[in-house]
Backbone as numpy.savetxt, mean C-alpha at the origin, in Angstrom:
# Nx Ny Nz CAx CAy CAz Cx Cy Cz
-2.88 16.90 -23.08 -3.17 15.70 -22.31 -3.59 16.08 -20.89
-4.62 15.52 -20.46 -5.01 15.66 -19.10 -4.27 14.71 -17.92
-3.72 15.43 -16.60 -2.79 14.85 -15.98 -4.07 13.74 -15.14
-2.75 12.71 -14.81 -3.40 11.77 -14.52 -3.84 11.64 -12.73
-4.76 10.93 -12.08 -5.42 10.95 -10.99 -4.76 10.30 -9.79
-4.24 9.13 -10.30 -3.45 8.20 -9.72 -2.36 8.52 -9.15
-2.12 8.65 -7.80 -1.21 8.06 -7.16 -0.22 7.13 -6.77
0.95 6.99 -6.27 1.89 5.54 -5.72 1.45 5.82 -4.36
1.81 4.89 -3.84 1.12 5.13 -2.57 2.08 3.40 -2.04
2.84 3.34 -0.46 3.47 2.21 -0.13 2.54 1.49 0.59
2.25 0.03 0.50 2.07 -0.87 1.28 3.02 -0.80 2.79
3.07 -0.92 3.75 3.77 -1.03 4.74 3.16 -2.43 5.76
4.12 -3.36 6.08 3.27 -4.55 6.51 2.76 -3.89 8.23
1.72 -4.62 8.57 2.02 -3.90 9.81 2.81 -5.01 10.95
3.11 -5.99 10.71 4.13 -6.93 11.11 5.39 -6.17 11.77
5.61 -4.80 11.57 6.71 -4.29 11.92 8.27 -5.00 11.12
7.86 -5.48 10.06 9.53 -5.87 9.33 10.04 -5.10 8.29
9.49 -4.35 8.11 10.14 -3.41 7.25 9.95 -3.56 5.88
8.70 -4.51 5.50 8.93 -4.94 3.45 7.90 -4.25 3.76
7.75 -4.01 2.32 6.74 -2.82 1.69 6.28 -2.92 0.20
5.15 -2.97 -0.32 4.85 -3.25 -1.80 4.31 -1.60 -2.14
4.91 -1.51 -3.04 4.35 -0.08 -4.12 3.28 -0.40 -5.01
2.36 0.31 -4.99 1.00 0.22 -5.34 0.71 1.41 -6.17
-0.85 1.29 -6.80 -1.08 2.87 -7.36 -3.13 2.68 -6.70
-3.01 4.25 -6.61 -4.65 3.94 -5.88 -5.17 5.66 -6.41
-6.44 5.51 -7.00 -7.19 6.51 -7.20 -8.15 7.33 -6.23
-7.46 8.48 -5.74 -7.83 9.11 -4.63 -9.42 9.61 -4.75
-9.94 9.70 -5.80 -11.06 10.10 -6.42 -12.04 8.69 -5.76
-11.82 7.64 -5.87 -12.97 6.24 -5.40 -12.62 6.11 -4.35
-11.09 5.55 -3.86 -11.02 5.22 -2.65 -10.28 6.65 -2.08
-11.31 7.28 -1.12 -11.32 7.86 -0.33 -10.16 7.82 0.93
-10.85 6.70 1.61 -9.83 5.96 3.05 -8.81 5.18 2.72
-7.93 5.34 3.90 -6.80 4.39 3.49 -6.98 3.05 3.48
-5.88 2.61 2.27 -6.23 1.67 1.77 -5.31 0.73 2.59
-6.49 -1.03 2.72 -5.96 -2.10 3.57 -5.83 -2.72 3.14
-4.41 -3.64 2.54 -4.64 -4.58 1.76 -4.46 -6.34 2.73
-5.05 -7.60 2.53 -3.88 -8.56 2.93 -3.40 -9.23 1.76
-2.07 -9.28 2.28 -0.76 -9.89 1.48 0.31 -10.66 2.27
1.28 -10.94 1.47 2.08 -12.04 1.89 3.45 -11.41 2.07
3.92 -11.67 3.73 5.23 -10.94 3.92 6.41 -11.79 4.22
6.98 -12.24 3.04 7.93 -12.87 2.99 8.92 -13.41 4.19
9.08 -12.02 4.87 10.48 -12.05 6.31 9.59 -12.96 7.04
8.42 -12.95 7.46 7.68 -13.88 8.25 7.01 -15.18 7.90
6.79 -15.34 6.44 6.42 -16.05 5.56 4.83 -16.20 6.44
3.77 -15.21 6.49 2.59 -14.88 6.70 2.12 -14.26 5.96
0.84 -14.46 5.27 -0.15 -13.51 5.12 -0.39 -12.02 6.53
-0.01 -11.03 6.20 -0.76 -10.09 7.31 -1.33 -8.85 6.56
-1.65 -7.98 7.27 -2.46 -6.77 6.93 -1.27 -5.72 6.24
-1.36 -5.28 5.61 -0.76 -4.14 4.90 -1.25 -2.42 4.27
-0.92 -1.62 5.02 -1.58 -0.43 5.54 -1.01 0.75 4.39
-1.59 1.79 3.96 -1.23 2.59 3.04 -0.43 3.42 4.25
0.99 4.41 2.99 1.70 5.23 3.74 2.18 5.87 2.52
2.50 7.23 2.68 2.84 7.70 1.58 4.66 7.53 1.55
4.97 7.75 0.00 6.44 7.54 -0.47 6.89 8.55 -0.03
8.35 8.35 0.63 9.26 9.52 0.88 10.19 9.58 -0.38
């Protein structure tokens, strides 16, 4: 079996509250870090959400 390409990779809001969504992203297409917008509950906003890698 050939290993797979994909990554986890964390959402981090940039809101500064500390939630975070786990994602998977193929380093092979997307190149740059990835920006998502999403919905951050602690603030109950839509804001920007920035790739960071898992510790």
């Amino acid at each position: 079996m050939a290993k797979s390409n994909i990554l986890k990779i964390r959402l981090v809001s940039t809101a500064d509250t500390g939630y975070f969504y786990v994602t998977k992203k193929n380093p092979k297409t997307l190149t740059e870090k990835m920006v998502k917008r999403k919905y951050d509950p602690k603030i109950r906003k839509h804001v920007d959400f920035k790739e960071a890698k898992i510790k």
